[in-house]
N, C-alpha and C positions, 0 to 999 in steps of 0.2 A: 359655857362654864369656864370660869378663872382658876387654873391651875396655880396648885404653892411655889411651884418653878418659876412660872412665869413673873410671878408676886415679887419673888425675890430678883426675880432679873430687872425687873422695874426699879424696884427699891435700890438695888448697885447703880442701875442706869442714874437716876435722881442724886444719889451722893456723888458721882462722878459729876455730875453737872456743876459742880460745890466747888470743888477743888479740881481746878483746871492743871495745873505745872507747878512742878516744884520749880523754885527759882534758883539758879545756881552761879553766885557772884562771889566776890574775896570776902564782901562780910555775911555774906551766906554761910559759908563754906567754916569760918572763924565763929558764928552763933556756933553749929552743928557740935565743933569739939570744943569752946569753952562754956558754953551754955545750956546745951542738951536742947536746943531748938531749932525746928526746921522753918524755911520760907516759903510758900506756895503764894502762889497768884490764885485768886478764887472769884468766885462771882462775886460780882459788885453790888449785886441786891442778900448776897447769904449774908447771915447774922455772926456772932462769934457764936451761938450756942448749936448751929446749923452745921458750923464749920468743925466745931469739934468733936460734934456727934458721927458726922460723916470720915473724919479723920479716926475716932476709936472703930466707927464698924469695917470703916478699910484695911485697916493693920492693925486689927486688935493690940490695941497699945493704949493706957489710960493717959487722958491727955492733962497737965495739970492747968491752963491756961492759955488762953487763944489770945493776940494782941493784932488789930489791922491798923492799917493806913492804906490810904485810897491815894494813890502816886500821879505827878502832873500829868500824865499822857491817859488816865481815867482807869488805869487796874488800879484793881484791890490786891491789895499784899496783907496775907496775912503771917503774923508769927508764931509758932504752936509751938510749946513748952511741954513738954512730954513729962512724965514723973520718973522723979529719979529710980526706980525698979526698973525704965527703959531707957534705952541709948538711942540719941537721935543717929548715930554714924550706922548703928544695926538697920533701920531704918532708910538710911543714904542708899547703903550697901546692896538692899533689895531694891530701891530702885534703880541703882547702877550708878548714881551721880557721886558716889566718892570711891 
């Protein structure tokens, strides 16, 4: 028998899969505080609607728009736009990169 713990620890393992790193460069860093937008690198097969689903259930934060490009070296970059009620730098903050 499948325990609701277990369920949910699958379901975090699966959105983790999604969003592999946040990516942290000079116009990274300048989206975060003019933009209210973060960069992760994320699977190359996730969708925008996969990425943003997994980005609101991991920090609960509503997201207002997901933008990717897939970059020469074959990651996926995506750009998440957070809604202005959140701060993408609150954000940075808990994961340590600003």
């Amino acid at each position: 028998m499948v325990k609701s713990t277990d369920v949910k620890f699958m379901e975090n393992i699966r959105l983790a899969n999604i969003l592999l790193y946040p990516l942290m460069t000079e116009k990274a860093v300048n989206l975060i505080e003019s933009h209210n937008t973060l960069t992760f690198v994320v699977n190359i097969k996730a969708s925008k609607n996969d990425i943003k689903k997994a980005f609101e259930k991991l920090f609960n934060v509503k997201v207002f728009k997901v933008r990717t490009a897939v970059m020469p070296d074959g990651r996926k970059k995506a750009y998440i736009v957070l809604s202005p009620e959140y701060k993408a730098s609150d954000i940075a903050v808990r994961l340590g990169i600003l």
